[in-house]
C-alpha positions in Angstrom: 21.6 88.6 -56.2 22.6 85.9 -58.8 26.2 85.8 -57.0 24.7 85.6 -54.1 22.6 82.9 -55.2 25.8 81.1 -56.9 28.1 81.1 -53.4 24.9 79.3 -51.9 25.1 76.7 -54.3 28.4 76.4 -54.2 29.4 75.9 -50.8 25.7 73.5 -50.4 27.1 71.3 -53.2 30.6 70.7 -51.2 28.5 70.3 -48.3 27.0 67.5 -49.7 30.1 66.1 -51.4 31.9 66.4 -47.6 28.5 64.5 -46.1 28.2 61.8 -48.9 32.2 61.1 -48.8 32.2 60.6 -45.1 29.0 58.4 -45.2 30.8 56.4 -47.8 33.7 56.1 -45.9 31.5 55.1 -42.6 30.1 52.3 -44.7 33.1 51.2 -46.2 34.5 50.9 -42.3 31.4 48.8 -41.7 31.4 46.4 -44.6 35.2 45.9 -44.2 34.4 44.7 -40.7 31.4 42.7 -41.5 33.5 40.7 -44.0 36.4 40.4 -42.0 35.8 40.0 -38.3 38.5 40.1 -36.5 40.2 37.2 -38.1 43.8 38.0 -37.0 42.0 39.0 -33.5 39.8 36.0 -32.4 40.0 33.0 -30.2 38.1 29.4 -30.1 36.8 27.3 -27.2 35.0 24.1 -27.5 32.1 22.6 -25.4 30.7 19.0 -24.7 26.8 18.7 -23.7 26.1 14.8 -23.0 22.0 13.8 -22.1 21.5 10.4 -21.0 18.2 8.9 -22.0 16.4 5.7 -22.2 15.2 4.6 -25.9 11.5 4.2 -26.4 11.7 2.4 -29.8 12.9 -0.7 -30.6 13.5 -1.7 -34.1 14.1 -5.3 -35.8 14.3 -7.0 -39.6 13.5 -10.1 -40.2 13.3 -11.6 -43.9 11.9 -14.5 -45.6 14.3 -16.3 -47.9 12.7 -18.6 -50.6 14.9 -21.0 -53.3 12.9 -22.9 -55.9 13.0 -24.3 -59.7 12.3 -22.1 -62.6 8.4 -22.0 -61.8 8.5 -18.6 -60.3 4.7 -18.3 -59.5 4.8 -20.9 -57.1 8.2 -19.5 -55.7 6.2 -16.0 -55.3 3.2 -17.6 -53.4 5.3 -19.7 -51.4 6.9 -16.4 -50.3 4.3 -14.3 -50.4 2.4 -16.7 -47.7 5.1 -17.0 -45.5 5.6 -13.4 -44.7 2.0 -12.1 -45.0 1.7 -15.0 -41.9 5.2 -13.3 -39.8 3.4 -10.0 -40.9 -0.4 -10.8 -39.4 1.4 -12.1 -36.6 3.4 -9.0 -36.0 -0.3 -7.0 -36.1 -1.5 -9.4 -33.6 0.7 -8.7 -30.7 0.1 -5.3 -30.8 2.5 -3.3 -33.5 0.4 -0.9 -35.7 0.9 -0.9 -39.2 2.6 2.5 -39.9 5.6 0.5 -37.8 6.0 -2.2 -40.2 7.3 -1.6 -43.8 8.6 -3.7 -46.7 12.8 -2.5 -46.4 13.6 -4.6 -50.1 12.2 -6.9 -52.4 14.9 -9.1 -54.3 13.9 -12.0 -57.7 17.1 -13.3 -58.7 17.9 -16.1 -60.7 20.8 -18.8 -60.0 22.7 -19.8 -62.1 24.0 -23.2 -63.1 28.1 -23.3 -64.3 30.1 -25.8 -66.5 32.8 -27.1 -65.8 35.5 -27.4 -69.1 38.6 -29.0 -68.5 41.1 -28.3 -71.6 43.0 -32.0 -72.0 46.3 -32.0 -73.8 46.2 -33.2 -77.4 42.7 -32.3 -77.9 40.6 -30.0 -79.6 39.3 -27.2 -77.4 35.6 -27.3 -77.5 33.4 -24.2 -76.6 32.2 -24.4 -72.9 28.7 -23.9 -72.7 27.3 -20.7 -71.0 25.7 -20.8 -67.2 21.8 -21.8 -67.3 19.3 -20.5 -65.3 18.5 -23.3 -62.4 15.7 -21.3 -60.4 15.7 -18.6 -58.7 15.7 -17.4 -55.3 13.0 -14.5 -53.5 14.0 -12.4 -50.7 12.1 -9.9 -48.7 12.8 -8.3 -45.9 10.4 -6.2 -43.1 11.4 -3.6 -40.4 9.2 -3.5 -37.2 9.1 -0.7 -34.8 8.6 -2.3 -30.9 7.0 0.7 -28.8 6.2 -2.0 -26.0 9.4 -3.7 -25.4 7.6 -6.5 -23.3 7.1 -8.0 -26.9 10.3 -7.9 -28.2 11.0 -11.9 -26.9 7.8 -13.2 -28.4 7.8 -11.0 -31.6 11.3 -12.3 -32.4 10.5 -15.9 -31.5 7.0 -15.9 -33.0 8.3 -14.5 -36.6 10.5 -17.5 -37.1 7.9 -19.5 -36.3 6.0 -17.9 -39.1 8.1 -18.8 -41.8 10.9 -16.0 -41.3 14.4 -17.5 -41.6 16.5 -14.8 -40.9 16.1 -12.3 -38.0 18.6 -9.4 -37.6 19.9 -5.3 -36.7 17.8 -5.4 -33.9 18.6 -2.0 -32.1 17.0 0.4 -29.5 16.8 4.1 -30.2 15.1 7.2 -29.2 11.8 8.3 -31.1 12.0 12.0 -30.7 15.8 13.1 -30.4 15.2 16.7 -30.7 14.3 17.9 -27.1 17.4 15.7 -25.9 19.7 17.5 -28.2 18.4 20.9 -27.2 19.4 20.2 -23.6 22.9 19.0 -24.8 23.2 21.8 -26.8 21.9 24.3 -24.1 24.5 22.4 -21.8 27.8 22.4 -24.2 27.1 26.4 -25.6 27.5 26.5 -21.4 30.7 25.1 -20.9 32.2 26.7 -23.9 31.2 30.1 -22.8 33.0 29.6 -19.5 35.6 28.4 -20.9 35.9 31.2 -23.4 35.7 33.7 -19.6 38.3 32.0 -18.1 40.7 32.3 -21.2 39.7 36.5 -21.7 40.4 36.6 -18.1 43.8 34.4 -17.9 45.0 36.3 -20.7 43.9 40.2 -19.8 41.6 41.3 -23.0 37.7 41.3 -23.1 35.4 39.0 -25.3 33.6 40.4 -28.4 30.9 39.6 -30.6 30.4 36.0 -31.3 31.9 35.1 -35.0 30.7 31.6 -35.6 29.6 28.5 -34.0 30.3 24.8 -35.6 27.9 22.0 -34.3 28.6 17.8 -34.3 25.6 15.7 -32.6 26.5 11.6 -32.2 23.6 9.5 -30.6 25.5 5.9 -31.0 23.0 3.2 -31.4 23.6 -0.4 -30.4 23.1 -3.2 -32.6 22.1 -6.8 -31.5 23.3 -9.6 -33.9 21.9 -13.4 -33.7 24.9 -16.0 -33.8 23.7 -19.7 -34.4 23.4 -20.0 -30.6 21.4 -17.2 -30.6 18.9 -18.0 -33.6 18.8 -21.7 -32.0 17.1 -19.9 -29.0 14.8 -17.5 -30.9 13.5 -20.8 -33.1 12.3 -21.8 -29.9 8.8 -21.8 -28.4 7.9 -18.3 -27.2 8.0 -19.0 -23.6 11.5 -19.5 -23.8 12.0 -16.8 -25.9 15.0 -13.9 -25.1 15.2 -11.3 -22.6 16.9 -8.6 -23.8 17.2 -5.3 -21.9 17.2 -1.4 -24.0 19.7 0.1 -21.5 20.5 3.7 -21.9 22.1 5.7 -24.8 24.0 9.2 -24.5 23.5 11.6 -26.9 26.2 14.3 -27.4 26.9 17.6 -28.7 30.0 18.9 -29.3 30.4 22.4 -30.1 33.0 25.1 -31.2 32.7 28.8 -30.3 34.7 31.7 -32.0 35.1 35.2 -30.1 36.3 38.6 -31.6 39.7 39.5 -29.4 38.5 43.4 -28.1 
């Protein structure tokens, strides 16, 4: 009975040695395909998904630039008023405060230099070291435009406010994330066909999908005042600028690799 008992034993322990070295070597044909898929067998197509869309937001800085003497309480009040007025006046034609913000805040002194000739046959004296003249205060705002039928008087009005620089005004799009959907949806499209009419061409059959790479590019344009330019904006707001948003493209480009069956 005992013998018996032992041949049972026996032959269930190489059962399970024959079941657990063929599961291992399943797994181990798995994981050596997980890790490397196909990589002498495997193709790549590319695809281009362009949406055209009309921008909703425009944008602007415009800065106040103040130079004075040494006394820089005065030179802080003098700025300080001028762009607390550009700023009220931005709030008054509509623009809600969570679209303006403070973009940099600058206190920098200037200096005064020496000039030290060196004469021949003279001693060389020690040239004294800059001085502090005054100082100049700079601070610059960024306003978002939702209605773009203020753009004209908002950057006309500013500079009648006190602002004496105005600049970067661009157009873009507020929420970019249902656009690049569709030009995602649209370039995984074409690269897909593209990747059927290669399999096809050349006589095999697509397999799994291996990676995908991804590049978005919304181009913005920027609108830069030359003198001409500034001369008009310093002007009274009824002869202020038109200027028009146009469209912008935003594109996705992406690249598809395939497992070669």
């Amino acid at each position: 009975m005992s013998e018996n008992i032992k041949n049972y034993l026996g032959i269930a322990i190489i059962i399970t040695l024959l079941v657990i070295s063929g599961s291992a070597w399943y797994l181990i044909k798995i994981y050596s395909k997980s890790i490397e898929p196909s990589s002498f067998r495997s193709f790549s197509t590319t695809g281009e998904g362009k949406i055209t869309a009309i921008p909703d937001i425009a944008q602007f800085t415009f800065s106040v630039i103040t130079q004075g003497n040494k006394n820089i309480a005065a030179l802080l009040k003098e700025n300080t008023d001028k762009i607390n007025k550009a700023i009220d006046f931005v709030k008054s034609q509509g623009v809600e405060a969570k679209d303006i913000k403070t973009q940099n805040y600058n206190l920098e002194p200037r200096y005064q230099y020496f000039s030290c000739p060196i004469r021949n046959n003279e001693d060389v004296q020690p040239c004294p070291p800059p001085e502090i003249a005054g100082y100049t205060i700079s601070q610059t705002v960024l306003v978002k435009i939702r209605d773009f039928n203020h753009i004209g008087d908002l950057l006309s009005g500013v500079i009648q406010k006190g602002a004496n620089s105005v600049s970067e005004l661009s157009f873009t799009i507020d929420d970019q994330t249902n656009l690049q959907n569709q030009a995602r949806t649209e370039a995984i499209q074409k690269a897909n066909q593209k990747a059927d009419g290669i399999a096809s061409a050349a006589g095999f059959k697509i397999g799994r999908l291996l990676s995908i790479d991804e590049g978005i590019s919304y181009p913005v344009p920027v609108y830069r005042f030359g003198a001409k330019e500034m001369a008009g904006i310093a002007a009274p707001a009824s002869i202020a600028p038109d200027i028009e948003p146009g469209s912008q493209e935003i594109t996705v480009n992406v690249t598809l690799r395939y497992e070669i069956k």
